[in-house]
C-alpha positions in Angstrom: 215.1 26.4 -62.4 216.8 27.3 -65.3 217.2 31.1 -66.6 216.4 32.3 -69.4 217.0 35.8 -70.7 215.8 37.2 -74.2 218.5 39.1 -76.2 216.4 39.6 -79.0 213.4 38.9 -81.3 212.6 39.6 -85.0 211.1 38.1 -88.0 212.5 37.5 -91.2 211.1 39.3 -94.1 211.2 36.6 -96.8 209.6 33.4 -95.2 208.4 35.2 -92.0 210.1 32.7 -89.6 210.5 34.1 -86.4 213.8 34.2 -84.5 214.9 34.6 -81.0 218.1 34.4 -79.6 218.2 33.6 -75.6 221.1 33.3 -73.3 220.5 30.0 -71.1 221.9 29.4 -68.3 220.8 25.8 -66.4 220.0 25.4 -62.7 222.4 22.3 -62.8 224.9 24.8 -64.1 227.8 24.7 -66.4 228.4 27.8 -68.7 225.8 30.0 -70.1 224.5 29.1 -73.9 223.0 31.0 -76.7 219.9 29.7 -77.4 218.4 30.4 -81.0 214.7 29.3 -81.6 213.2 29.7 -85.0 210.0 29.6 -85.3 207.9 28.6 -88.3 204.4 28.7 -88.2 203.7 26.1 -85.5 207.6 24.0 -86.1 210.2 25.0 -83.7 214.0 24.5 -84.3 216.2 25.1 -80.9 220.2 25.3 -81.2 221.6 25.6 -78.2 225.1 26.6 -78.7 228.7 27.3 -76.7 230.6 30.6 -77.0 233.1 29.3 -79.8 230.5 27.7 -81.9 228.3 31.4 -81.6 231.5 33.2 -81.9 232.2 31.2 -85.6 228.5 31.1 -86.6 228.6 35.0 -86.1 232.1 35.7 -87.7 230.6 33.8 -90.7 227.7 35.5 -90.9 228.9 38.9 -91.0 231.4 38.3 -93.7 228.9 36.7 -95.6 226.2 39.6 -95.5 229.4 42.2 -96.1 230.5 40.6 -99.5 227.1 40.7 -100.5 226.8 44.1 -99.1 230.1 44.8 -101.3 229.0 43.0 -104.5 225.9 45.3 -104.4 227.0 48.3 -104.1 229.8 47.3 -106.8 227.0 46.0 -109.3 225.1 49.6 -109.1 228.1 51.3 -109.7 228.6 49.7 -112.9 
């Protein structure tokens, strides 16, 4: 039986999807996957993904939402 472990659960503000992000790890075995399930009303989208493709996915993230961070906090100075 496969195991399954929630990391964690929230919903987004604009277009109240729901996301979770899981840690997988199969009976058959092989290595442990994040598992990210968005939920949108009654569709479901399931990425299960490796540690280098979460590693990127998250490195990109971040340096996305601190630009935008940055280009706020510049445009309120001006």
């Amino acid at each position: 039986m496969d195991h399954i472990t929630s990391l964690d659960k929230f919903a987004v503000p604009v277009g109240r999807q729901e996301i979770e992000l899981q840690q997988i790890e199969y009976a058959s075995g092989g290595m442990p996957q994040l598992r990210l399930r968005i939920r949108e009303r009654s569709r479901f989208t399931v990425f299960d993904i490796d540690l280098q493709t979460a590693e990127r996915w998250g490195r990109a993230m971040i340096a996305w939402s601190q630009a935008q961070a940055q280009a706020q906090a510049q445009s309120g100075q001006e």
